[in-house]
C-alpha positions as CSV (number, residue, x, y, z in Angstrom):
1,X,-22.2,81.5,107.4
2,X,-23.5,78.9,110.1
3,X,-26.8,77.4,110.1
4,X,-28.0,80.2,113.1
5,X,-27.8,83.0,110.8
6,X,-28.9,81.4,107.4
7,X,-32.2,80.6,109.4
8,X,-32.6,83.8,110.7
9,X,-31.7,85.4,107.3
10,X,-34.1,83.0,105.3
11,X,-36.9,83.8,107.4
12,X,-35.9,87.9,107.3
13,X,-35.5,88.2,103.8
14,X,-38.8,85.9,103.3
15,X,-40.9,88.5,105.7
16,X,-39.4,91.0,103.4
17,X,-40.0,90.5,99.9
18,X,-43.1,89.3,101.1
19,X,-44.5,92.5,102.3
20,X,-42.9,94.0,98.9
21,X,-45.0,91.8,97.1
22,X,-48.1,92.2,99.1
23,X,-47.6,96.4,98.0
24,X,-47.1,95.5,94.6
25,X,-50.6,93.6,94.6
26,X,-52.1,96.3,96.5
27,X,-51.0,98.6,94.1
28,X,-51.8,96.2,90.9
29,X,-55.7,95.8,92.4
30,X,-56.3,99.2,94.1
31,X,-54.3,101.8,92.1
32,X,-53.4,100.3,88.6
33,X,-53.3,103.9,87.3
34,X,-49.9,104.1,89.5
35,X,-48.5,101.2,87.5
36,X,-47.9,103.9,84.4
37,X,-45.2,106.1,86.6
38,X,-43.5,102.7,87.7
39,X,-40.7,100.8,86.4
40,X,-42.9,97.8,85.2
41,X,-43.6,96.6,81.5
42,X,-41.0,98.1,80.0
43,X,-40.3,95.5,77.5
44,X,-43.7,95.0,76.6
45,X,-43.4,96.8,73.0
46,X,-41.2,94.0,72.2
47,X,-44.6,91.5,72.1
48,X,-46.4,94.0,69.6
49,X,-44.5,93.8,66.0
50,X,-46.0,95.6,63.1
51,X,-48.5,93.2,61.1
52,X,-46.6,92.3,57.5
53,X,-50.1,92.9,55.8
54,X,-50.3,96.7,57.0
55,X,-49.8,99.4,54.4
56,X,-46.8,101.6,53.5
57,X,-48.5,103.8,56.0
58,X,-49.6,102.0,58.8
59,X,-45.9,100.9,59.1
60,X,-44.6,104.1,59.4
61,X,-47.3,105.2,61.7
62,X,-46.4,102.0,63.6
63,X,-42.9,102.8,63.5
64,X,-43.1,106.4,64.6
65,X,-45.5,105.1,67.7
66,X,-42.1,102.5,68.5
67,X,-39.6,105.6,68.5
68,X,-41.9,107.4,70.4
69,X,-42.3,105.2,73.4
70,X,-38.4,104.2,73.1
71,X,-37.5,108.0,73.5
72,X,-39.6,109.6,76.0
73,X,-39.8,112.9,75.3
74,X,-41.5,114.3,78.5
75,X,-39.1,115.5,81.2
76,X,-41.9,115.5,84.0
77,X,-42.6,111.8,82.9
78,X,-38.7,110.8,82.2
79,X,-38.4,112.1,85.8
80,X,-40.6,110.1,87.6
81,X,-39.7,107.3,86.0
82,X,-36.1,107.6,87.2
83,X,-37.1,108.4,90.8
84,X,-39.8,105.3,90.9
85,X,-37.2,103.2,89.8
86,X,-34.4,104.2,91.7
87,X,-36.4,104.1,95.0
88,X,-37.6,100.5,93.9
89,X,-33.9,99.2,93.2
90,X,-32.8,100.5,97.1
91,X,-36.0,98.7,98.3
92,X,-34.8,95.3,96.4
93,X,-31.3,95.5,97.6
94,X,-31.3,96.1,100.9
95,X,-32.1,92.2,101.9
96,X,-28.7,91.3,99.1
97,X,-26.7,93.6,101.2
98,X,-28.0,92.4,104.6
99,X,-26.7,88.6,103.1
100,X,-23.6,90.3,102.2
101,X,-22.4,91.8,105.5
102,X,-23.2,88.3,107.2
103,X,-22.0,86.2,104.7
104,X,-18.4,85.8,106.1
105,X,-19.2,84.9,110.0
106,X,-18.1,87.5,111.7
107,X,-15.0,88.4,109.4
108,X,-14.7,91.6,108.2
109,X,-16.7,92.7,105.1
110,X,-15.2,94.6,102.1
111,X,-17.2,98.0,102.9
112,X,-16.9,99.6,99.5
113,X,-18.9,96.2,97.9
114,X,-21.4,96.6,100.5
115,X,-21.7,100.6,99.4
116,X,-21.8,99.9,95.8
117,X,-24.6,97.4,96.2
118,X,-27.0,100.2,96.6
119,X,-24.9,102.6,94.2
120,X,-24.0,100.3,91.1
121,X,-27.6,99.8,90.7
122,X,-28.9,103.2,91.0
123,X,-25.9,104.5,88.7
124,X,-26.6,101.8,86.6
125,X,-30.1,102.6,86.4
126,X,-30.1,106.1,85.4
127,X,-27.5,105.3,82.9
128,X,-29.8,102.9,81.3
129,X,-32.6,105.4,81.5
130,X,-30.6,108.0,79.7
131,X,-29.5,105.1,76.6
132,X,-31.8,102.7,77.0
133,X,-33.3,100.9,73.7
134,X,-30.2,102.7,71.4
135,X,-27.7,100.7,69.9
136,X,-25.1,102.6,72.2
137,X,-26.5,100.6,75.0
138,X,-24.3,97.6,73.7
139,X,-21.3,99.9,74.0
140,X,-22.3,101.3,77.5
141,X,-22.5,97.8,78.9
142,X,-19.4,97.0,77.8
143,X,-18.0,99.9,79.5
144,X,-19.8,99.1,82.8
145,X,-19.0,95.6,82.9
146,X,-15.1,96.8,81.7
147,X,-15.4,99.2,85.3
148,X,-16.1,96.9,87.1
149,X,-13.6,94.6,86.2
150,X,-10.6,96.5,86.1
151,X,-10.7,99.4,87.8
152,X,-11.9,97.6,91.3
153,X,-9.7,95.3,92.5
154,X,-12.4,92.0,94.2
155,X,-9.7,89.5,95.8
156,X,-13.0,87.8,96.5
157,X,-15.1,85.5,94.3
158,X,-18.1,86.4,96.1
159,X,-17.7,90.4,96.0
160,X,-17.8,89.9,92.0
161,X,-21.4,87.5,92.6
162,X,-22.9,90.6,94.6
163,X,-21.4,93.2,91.8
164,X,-23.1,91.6,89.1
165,X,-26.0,90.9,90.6
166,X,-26.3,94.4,91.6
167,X,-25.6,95.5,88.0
168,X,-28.1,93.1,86.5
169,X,-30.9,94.0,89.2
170,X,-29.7,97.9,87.7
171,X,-30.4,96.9,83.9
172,X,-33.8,95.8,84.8
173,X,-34.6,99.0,86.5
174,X,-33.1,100.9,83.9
175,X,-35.0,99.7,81.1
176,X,-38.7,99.4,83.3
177,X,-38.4,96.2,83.6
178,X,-38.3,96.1,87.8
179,X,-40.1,92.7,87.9
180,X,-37.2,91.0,86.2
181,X,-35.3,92.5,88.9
182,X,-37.1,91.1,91.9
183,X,-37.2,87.9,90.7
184,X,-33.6,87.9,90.2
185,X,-32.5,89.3,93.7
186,X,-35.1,87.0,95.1
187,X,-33.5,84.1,93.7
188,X,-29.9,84.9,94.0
189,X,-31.2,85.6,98.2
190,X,-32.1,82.0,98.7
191,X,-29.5,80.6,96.7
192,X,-26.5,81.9,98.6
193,X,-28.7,80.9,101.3
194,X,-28.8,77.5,100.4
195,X,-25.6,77.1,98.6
196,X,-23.5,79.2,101.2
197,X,-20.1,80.2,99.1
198,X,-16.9,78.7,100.9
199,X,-14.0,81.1,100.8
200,X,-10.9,80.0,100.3
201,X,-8.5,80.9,103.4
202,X,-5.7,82.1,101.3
203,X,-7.9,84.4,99.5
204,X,-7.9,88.0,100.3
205,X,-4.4,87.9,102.0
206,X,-1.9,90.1,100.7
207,X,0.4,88.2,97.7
208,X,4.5,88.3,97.8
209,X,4.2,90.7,95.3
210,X,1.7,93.3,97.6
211,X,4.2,92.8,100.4
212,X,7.0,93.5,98.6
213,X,5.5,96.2,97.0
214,X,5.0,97.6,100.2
215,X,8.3,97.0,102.2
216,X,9.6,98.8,98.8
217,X,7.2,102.0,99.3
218,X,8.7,102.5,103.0
């Protein structure tokens, strides 16, 4: 990526997330009561453990209250929820995908990364939504991390950056949590900004065995 592009890009991107902040406060000041159907906070139960000197009672109550926020139970709410934060992911991905499709001057992008960095995070999101705070949600990682690994084939270092970062971004949506998102994308932005990747030439180009492979198939 040359030093043109990275400029423009830094100062795009800044503009951006910028204005995406500057919502977010409006939001915060002016509507706060919108901040319940958006993916924000979701971790907060985490910071609110049941007091030790409560009774037999009160712990139950307390514990019933803990299920009852971990397992929605409202489809009108559970539905909002998912659209708010599958809007919100888009809107925080679409500067990582603008880096991506200009990352390799002028050389030709790997289209189906450049798709999945808007779908890996919604998919991821929903499934999150559906699982989220359960202790299948260890199991469903693996299986989304597993996915992604084998069953796409990156020849690219830097595809398997922009994967992860989409699937990360995707957890944090998926589990209300869209600030840790924004930060993230945010960073990971100006940091292949900064810290361009280099590519190694040989990488991408079809292997002995590929070649082979083909010249056998015709």
């Amino acid at each position: 990526m040359n030093k043109e592009i990275r400029t423009a890009l830094f100062f795009k991107i800044t503009l951006y997330y910028a204005a995406v902040i500057a919502v977010l406060w409006v939001i915060a000041v002016y509507f706060p009561d919108w901040l319940v159907d958006m993916p924000f906070g979701g971790l907060d139960q985490f910071k609110h453990p049941v007091d030790a000197s409560n009774t037999a009672a009160d712990f139950k109550m307390e514990l019933d209250k803990f299920k009852l926020f971990g397992q929605s139970h409202h489809l009108f709410i559970d539905s909002i929820n998912l659209v708010t934060a599958l809007i919100g992911i888009i809107i925080i991905m679409i500067p990582v995908r603008w880096i991506y499709m200009s990352i390799n001057d002028g050389k030709p992008f790997n289209p189906a990364v450049a798709t999945s960095l808007f779908l890996l995070p919604m998919v991821v999101t929903a499934i999150i939504g559906v699982i989220k705070f359960s202790l299948v949600l260890a199991f469903a990682l693996t299986g989304i991390f597993a996915g992604v690994r084998y069953r796409t084939t990156l020849k690219n270092q830097t595809d398997a950056f922009f994967l992860f970062v989409a699937i990360a971004a995707g957890l944090g949506a998926g589990t209300r949590s869209m600030a840790i998102s924004l930060v993230l994308v945010i960073f990971f932005s100006y940091a292949i900004l900064i810290f361009p990747p280099i590519n190694n030439p040989e990488e991408g180009k079809p292997t002995e065995k590929d070649i082979h492979k083909g010249s056998s198939d015709h």
